[in-house]
C-alpha positions in Angstrom: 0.0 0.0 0.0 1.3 3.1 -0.9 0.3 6.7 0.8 -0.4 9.2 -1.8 -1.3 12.3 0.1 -2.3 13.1 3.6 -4.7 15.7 4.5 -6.8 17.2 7.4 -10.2 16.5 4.9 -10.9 15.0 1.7 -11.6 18.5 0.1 -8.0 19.3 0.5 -7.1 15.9 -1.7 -9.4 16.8 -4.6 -7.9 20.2 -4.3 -4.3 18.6 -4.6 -5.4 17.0 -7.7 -4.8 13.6 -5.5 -6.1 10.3 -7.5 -6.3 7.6 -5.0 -8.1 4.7 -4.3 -9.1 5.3 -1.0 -9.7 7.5 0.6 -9.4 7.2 4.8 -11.6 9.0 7.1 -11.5 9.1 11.5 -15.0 10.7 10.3 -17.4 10.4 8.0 -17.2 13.2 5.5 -19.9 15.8 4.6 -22.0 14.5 1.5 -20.7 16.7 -0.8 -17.5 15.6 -0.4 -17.8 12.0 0.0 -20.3 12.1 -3.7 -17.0 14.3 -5.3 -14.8 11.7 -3.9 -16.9 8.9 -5.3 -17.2 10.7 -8.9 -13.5 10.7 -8.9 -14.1 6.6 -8.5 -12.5 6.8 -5.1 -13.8 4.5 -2.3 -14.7 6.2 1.0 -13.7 4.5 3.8 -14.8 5.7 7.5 -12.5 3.5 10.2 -14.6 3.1 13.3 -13.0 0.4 15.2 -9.1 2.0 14.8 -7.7 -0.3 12.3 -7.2 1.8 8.9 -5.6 -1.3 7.3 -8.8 -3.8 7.7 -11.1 -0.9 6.2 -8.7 -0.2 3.4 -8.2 -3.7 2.8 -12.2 -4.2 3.3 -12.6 -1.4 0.1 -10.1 -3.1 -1.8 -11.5 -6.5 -1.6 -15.2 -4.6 -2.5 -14.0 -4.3 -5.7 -14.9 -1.7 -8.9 -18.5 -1.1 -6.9 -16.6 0.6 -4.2 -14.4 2.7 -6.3 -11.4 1.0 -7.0 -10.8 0.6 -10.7 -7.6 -0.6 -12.3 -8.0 -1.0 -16.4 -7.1 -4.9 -17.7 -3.9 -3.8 -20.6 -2.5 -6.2 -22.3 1.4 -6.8 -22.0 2.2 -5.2 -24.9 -0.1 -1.6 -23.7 1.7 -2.2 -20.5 5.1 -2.1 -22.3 3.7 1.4 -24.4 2.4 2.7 -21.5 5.6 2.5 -19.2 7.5 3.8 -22.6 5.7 6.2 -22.9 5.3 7.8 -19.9 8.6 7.0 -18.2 10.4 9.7 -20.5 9.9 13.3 -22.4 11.2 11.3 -25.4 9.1 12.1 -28.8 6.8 9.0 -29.9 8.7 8.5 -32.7 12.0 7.5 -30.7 9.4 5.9 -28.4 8.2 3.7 -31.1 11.9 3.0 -32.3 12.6 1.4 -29.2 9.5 -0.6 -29.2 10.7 -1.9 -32.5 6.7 -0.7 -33.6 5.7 1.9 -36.3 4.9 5.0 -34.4 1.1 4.7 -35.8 0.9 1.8 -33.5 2.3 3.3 -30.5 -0.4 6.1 -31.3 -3.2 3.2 -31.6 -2.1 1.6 -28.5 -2.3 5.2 -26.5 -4.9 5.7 -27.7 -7.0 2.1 -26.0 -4.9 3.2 -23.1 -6.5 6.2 -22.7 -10.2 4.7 -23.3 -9.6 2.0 -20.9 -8.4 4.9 -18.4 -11.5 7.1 -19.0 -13.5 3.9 -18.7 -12.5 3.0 -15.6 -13.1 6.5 -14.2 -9.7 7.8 -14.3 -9.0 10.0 -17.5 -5.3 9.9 -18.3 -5.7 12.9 -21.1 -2.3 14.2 -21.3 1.5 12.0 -20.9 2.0 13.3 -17.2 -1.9 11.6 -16.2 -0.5 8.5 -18.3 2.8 8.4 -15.9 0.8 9.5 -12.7 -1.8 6.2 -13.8 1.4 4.0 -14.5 2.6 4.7 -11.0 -0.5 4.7 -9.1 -1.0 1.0 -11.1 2.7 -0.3 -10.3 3.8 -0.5 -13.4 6.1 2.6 -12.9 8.4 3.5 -9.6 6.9 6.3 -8.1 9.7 9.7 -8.3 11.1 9.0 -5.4 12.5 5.7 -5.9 10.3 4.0 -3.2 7.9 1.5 -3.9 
């Protein structure tokens, strides 16, 4: 599990631009906020008996219907997306080390992206598809940490 922000209410993590998957209350938070939270396909959890890890793991397990929504790539989209995303390289060069034609690199962004919106979590631009690839795992986050 990886901590993606940490914040004194959820308002302050949409205003961050923060894209997690759960979201971990002490206290149940205003409507408003939980329904923004929940549009952004992140699960609300409220711990009530002091263990955050059992509720988090409790949302987790409670699958898409709570808010937590990865995208199924294939290998090869997996491969395009950490490419991709992992430099400021132009898709051309991209596609060179892919050993693909850069109109299939384009193709394969482009499913990527669908699948992405799909699932709730638009990836419009490359810095959404790197902030996606690390938030999935397929990417080390900045700091080296995993």
């Amino acid at each position: 599990m990886n901590v993606l922000a940490w914040s004194d209410s959820p308002e302050a993590l949409i205003a961050l631009g923060a894209r997690p998957d759960v979201c971990v209350c002490d206290k149940p938070p205003s409507d408003d906020e939980a329904a923004r939270l929940r549009g952004r396909s992140v699960a609300v959890v409220v711990v009530e008996d002091g263990n955050p890890l059992a509720a988090v793991r409790a949302a987790v397990s409670a699958g898409p219907e709570q808010g937590v929504r990865r995208p199924q790539l294939s290998s090869r989209q997996r491969d395009v997306l950490a490419a991709y995303a992992s430099t400021n390289d132009l898709l051309p060069t991209v596609a060179r080390r892919l050993s693909m034609d850069p109109e299939t690199v384009k193709t394969h962004l482009r499913r990527i992206r669908a699948k992405y919106a799909d699932a709730g979590r638009p990836a419009p631009t490359r810095r959404d598809l790197y902030v996606r690839a690390v938030e999935d795992g397929l990417l080390p986050p900045p700091s080296g940490r995993p």
